[in-house]
MARDO-91976 format. One record per residue (C-alpha): x, y, z; residue number from 1; residue in three letters. Coordinates in steps of 0.25 Angstrom, whole numbers, plus 5000, padded with zeros to 4 digits. Layout:
REM MARDO-91976
[[X Y Z] NUM ALA]
...
***
This chain:
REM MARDO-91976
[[4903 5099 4814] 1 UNK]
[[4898 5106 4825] 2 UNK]
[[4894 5092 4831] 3 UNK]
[[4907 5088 4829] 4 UNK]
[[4912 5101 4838] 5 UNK]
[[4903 5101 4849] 6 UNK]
[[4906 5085 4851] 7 UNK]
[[4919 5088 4852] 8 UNK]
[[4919 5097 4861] 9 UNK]
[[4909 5089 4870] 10 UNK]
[[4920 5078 4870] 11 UNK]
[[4933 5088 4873] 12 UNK]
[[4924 5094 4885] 13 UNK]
[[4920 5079 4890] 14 UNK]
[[4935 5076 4889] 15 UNK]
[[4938 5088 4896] 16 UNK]
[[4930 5084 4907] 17 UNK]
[[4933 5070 4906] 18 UNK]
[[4948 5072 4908] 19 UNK]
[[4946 5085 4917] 20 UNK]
[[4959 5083 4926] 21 UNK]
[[4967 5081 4915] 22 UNK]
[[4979 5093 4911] 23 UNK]
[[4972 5100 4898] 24 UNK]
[[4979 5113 4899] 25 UNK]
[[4995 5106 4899] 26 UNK]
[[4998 5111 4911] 27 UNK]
[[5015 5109 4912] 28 UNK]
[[5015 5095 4919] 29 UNK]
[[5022 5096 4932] 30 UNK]
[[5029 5082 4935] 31 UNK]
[[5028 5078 4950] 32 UNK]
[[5033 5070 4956] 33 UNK]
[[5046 5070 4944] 34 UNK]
[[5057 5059 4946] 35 UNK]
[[5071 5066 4947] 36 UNK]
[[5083 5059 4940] 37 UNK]
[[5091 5060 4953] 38 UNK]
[[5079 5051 4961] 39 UNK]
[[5073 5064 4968] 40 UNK]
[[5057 5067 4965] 41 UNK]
[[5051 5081 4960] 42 UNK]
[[5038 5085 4966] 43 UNK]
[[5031 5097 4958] 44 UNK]
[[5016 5105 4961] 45 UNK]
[[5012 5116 4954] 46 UNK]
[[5005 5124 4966] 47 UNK]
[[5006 5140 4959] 48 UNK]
[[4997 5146 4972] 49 UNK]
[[5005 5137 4984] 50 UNK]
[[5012 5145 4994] 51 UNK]
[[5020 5131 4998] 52 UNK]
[[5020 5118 4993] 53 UNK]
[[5026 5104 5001] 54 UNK]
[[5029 5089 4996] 55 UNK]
[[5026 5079 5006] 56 UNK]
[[5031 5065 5004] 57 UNK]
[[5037 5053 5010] 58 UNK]
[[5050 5053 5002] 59 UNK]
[[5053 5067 5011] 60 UNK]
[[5059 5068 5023] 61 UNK]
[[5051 5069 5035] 62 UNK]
[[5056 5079 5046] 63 UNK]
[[5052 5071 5060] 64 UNK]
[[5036 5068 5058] 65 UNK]
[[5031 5077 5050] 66 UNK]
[[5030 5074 5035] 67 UNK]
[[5038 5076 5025] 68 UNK]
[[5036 5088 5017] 69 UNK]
[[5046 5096 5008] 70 UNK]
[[5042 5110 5003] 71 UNK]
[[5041 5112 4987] 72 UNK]
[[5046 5122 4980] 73 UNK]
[[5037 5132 4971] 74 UNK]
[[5044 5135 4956] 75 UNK]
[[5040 5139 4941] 76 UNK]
[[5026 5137 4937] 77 UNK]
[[5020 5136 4951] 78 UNK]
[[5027 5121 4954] 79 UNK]
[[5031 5119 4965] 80 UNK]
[[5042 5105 4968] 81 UNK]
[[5049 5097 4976] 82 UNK]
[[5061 5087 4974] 83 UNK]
[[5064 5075 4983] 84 UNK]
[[5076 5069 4986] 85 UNK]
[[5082 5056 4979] 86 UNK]
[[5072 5045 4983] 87 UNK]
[[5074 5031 4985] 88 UNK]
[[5065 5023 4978] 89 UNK]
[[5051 5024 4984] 90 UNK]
[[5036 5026 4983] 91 UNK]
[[5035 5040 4988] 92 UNK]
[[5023 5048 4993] 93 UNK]
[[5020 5064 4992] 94 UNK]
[[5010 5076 4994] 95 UNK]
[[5011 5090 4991] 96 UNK]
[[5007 5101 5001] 97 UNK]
[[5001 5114 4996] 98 UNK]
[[5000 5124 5005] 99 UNK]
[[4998 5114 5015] 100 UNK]
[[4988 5105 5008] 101 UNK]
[[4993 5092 5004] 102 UNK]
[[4989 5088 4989] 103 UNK]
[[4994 5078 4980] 104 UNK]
[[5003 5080 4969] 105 UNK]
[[4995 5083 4955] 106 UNK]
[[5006 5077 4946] 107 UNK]
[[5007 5064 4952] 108 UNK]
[[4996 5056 4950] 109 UNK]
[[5002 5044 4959] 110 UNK]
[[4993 5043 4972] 111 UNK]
[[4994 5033 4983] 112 UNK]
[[4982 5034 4995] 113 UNK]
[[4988 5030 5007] 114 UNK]
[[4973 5028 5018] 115 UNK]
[[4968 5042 5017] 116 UNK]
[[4980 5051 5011] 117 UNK]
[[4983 5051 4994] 118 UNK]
[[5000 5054 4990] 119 UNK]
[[5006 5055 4978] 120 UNK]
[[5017 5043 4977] 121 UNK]
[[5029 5042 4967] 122 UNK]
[[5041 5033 4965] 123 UNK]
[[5055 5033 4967] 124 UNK]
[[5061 5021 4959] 125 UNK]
[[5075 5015 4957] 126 UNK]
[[5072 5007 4970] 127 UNK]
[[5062 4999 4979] 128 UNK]
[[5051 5007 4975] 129 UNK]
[[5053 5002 4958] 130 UNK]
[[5044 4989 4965] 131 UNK]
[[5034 5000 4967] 132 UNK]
[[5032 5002 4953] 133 UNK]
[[5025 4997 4941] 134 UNK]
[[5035 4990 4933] 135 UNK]
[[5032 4984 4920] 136 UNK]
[[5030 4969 4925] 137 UNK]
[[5018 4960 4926] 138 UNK]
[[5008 4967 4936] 139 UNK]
[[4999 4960 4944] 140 UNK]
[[4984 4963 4945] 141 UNK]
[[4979 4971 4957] 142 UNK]
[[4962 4968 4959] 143 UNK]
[[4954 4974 4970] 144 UNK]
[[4946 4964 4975] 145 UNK]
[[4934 4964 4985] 146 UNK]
[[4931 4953 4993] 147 UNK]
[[4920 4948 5003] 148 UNK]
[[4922 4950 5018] 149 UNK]
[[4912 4942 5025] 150 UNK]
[[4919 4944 5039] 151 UNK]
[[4917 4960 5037] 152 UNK]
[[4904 4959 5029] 153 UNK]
[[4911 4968 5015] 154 UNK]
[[4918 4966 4999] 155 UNK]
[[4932 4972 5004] 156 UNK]
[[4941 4974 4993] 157 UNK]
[[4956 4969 4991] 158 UNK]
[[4968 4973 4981] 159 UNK]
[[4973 4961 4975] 160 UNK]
[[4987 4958 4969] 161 UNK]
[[4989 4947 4958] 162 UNK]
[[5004 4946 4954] 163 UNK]
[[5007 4946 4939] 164 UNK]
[[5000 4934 4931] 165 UNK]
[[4989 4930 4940] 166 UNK]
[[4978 4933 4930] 167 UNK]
[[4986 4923 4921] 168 UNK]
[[4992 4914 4928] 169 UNK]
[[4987 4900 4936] 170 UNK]
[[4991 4897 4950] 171 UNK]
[[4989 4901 4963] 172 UNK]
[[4997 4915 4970] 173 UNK]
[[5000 4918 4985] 174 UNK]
[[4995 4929 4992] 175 UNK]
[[4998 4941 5000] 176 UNK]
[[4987 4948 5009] 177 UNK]
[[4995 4963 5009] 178 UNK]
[[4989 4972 5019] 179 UNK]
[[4989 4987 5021] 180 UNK]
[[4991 4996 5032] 181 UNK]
[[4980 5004 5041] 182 UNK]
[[4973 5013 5032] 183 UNK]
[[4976 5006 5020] 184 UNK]
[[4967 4997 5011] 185 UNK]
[[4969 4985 5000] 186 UNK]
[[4975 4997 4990] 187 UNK]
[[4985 5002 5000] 188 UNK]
[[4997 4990 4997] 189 UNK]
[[4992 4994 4981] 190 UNK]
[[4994 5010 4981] 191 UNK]
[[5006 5011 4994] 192 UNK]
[[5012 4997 4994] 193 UNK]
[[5012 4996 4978] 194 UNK]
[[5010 4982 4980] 195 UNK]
[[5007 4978 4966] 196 UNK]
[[5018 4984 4961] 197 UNK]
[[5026 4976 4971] 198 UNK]
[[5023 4963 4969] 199 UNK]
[[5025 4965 4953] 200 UNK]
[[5037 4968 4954] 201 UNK]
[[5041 4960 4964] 202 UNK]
[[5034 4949 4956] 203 UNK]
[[5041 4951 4944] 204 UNK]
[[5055 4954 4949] 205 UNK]
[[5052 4937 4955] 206 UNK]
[[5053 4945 4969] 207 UNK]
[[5040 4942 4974] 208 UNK]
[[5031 4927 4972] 209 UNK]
[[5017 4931 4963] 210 UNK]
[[5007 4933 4973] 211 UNK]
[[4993 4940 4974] 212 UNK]
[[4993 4952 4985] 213 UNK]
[[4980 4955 4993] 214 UNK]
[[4979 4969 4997] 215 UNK]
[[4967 4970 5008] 216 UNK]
[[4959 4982 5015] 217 UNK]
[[4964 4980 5029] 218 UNK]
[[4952 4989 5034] 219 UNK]
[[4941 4982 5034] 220 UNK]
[[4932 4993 5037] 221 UNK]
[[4935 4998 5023] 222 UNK]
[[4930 4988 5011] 223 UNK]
[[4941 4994 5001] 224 UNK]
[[4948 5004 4998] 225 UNK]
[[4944 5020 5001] 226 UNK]
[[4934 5024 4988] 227 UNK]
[[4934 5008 4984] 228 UNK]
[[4923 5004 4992] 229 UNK]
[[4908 5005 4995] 230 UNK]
[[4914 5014 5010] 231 UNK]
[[4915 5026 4999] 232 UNK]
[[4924 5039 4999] 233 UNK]
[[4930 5041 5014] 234 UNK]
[[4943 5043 5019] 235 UNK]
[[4952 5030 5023] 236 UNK]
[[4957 5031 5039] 237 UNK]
[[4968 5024 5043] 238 UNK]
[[4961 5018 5056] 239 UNK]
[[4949 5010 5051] 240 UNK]
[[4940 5004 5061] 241 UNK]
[[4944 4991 5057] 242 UNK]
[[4959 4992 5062] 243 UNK]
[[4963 4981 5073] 244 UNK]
[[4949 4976 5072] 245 UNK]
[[4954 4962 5066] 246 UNK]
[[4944 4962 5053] 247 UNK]
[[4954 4963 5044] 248 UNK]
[[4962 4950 5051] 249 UNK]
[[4949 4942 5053] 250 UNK]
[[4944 4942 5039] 251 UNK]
[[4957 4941 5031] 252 UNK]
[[4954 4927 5028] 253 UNK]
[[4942 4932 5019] 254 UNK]
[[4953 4940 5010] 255 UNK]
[[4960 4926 5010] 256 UNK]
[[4951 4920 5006] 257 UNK]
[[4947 4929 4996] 258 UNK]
[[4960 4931 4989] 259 UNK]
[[4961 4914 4989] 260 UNK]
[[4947 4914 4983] 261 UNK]
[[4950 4922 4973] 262 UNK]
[[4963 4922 4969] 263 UNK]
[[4972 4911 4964] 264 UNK]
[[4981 4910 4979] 265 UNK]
[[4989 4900 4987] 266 UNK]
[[4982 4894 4997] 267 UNK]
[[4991 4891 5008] 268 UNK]
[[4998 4901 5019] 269 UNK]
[[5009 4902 5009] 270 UNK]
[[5001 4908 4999] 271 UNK]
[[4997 4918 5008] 272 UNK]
[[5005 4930 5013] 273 UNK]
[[5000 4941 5023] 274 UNK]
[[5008 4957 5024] 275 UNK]
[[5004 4971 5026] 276 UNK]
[[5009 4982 5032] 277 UNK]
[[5005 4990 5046] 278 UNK]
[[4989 4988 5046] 279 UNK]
[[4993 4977 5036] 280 UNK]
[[5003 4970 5046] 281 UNK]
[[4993 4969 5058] 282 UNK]
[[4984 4964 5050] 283 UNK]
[[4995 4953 5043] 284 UNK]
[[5001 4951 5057] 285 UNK]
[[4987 4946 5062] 286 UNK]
[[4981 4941 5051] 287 UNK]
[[4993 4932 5049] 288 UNK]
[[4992 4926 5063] 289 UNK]
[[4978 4923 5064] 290 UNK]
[[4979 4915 5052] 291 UNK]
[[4992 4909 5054] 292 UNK]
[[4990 4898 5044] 293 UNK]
[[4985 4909 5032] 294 UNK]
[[4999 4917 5028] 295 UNK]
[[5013 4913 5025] 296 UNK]
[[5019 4926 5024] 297 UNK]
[[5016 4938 5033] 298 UNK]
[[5021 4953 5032] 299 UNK]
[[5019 4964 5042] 300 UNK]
[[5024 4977 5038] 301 UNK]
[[5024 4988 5048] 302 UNK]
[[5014 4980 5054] 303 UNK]
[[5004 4985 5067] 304 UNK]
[[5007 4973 5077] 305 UNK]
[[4995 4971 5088] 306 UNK]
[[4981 4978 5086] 307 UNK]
[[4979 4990 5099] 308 UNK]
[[4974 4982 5111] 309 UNK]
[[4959 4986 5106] 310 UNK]
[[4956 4976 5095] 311 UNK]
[[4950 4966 5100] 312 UNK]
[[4950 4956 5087] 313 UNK]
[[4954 4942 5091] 314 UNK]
[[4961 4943 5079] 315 UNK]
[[4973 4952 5088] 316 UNK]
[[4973 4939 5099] 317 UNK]
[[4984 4932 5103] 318 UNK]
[[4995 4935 5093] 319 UNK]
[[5006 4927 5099] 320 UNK]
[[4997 4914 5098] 321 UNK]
[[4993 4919 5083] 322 UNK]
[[5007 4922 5079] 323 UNK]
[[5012 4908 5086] 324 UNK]
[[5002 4901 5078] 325 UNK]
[[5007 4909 5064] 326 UNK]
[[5021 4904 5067] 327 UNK]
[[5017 4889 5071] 328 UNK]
[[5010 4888 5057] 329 UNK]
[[5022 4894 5049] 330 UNK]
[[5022 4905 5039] 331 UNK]
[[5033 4909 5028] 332 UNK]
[[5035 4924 5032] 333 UNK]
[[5032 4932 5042] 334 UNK]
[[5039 4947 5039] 335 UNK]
[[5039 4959 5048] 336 UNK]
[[5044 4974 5041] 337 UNK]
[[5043 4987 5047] 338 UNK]
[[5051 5002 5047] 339 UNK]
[[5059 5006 5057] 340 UNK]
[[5054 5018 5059] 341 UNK]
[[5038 5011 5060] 342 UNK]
[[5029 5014 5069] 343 UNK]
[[5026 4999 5070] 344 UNK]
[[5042 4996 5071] 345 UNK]
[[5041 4992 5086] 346 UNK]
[[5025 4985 5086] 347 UNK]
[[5033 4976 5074] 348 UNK]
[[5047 4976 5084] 349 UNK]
[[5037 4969 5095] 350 UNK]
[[5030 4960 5086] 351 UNK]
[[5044 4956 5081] 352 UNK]
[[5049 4954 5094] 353 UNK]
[[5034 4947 5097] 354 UNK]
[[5038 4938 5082] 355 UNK]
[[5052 4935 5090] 356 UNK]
[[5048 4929 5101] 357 UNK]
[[5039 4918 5096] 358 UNK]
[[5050 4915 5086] 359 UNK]
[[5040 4920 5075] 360 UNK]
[[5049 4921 5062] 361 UNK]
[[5049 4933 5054] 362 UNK]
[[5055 4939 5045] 363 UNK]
[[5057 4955 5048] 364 UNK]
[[5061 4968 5040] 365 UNK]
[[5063 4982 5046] 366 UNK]
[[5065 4993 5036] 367 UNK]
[[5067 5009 5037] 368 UNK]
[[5056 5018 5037] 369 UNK]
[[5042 5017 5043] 370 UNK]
[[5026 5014 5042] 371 UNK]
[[5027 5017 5027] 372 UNK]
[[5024 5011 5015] 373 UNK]
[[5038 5013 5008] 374 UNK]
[[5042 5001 5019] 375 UNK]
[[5028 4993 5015] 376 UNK]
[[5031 4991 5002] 377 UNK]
[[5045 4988 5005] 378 UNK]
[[5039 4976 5014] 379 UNK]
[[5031 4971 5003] 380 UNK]
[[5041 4970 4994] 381 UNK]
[[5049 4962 5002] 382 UNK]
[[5038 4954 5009] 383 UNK]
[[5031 4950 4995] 384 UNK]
[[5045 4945 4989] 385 UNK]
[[5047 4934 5004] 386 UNK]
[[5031 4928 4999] 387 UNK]
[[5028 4917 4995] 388 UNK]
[[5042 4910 4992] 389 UNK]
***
């Protein structure tokens, strides 16, 4: 018997330990962020020895450039809250402030890393933002793949999108190359761009053609991912030294060639379909007119235009001659989207005018807003519906 006891209490103590952030004392649950009836969010910290307590979020107003940042109010039990006003449907971000320390928010355990900074995120439905979410369709499969790079000398990793049925199914898919935007990596279109959740719902509404989506590290001094590869633990910049050194448009091809290798894709320039946003956009932008014979569809999003007058890469030459040779060869689409309120609103107003006067067609969208990802994903909703008809 006493066996029995002191094996028992061996396992309780492993388990203890074993599931040592878990709430054994039933603690009140404190639900934040809690969905109001009227559309409007409630935010709630307990904080019992804070002297002030702040929200900041991209669903707040901003007063000129500062951010946005609401104070909280302290009530019972040491909770401090805040409530929002009616939302339109969006994918929304948030931090608390402590005492002047930004922390996350305890209760809600839905974390997005956008480069170097982690926010809670939540969703505001009844709108755009319901392609945003899982919904019970067929899913597609997402696979991190690593693949060789003999022009840079390293396995670099990919995130990979198969539409429903692939596994199952016979015959051949087209293919979107969906870049990120400086400081980003092949998760960024995943975690902000909710790409998956996208394109399977665009998929089975009949919205969008089956394709498979190749999501790629656009910094090639960086292999993967930060923490998914052998660089280690470090902190991602924004500015890698790769940016505008034309590594990333040189070698492309060997990501083509991958994906073809591998996967069971269309061949022809009208299997193939190039887009990404800021970084993303340069890169499409060039990388579409050095291989004017590879892409039938091309999307720039917020795109950067021209690389600063210190690249040198001969990949950045002669951009007239490049894009007159894109248009002589033919192409399906070619779609320009920014904010008005971008910072990139008159680099993308020039190129246009640039587009214009070689009588290079294209189709163009102009939208509210800025440089944020609440327009990119709007882009790509729109863009992946126009592929592949």
């Amino acid at each position: 018997m006493k066996k029995i006891i002191l094996l028992l209490l061996l396992m309780s103590t492993k388990l203890i330990y074993a599931q040592e952030n878990l709430n054994f004392g039933r603690q009140k649950e404190i639900i934040s962020p809690q969905t109001n009836s009227d559309g409007s969010f409630t935010f709630r910290l307990k904080a019992p020895n804070a002297k002030k307590v702040e929200i900041q979020g991209d669903f707040l107003v901003a007063k000129g450039n500062a951010p946005a940042i609401e104070s909280m109010k302290l009530g019972a039990d040491s909770i401090w809250t805040f409530t929002s006003s009616v939302l339109p449907s969006e994918l929304y971000s948030y931090s608390f402030i402590v005492d002047g320390l930004k922390i996350r928010d305890p209760n809600n355990v839905y974390l997005i890393r956008d480069v170097s900074s982690v926010v809670n995120v939540f969703l505001a439905g009844n709108g755009k933002a319901d392609l945003y979410m899982v919904k019970d369709v067929p899913h597609g499969t997402v696979a991190k793949r690593w693949y060789e790079s003999a022009g840079l000398k390293t396995s670099r990793r990919l995130s990979v999108y198969t539409p429903p049925g692939y596994e199952s199914l016979k015959g051949n898919y087209p293919v979107l190359y969906l870049l990120h935007g400086v400081g980003g990596d092949e998760e960024a279109w995943m975690q902000l761009g909710r790409a998956s959740q996208i394109l399977d719902n665009l998929i089975a509404a009949g919205k969008a053609k089956p394709m498979i989506v190749v999501m790629t590290n656009g910094h090639t001094s960086n292999t993967a991912a930060p923490g998914e590869s052998s660089k280690g633990l470090y902190k991602p910049i924004m500015m890698t030294p790769d940016v505008f050194n034309g590594d990333m448009e040189t070698y492309f091809k060997e990501i083509i060639d991958f994906t073809e290798k591998n996967y069971r894709t269309g061949k022809t320039q009208n299997d193939r379909a190039i887009a990404g946003l800021s970084m993303g956009g340069f890169h499409s932008l060039w990388i579409s007119a050095n291989y004017p014979k590879t892409f039938g569809y091309v999307g720039l999003f917020s795109p950067a235009i021209l690389a600063p007058a210190s690249a040198n890469s001969p990949i950045y030459k002669d951009l007239d001659v490049k894009l007159q040779a894109q248009k002589k060869n033919g192409y399906k689409l070619y779609w320009v989207a920014i904010g008005k309120t971008d910072f990139l609103y008159k680099n993308v107003t020039d190129f246009r005018k640039k587009l214009d006067g070689m009588g290079f067609e294209y189709q163009y969208k102009e939208s509210e807003g800025g440089h944020t990802w609440s327009n990119w994903r709007d882009y790509l909703s729109a863009f992946t519906t126009m592929l592949f008809k």
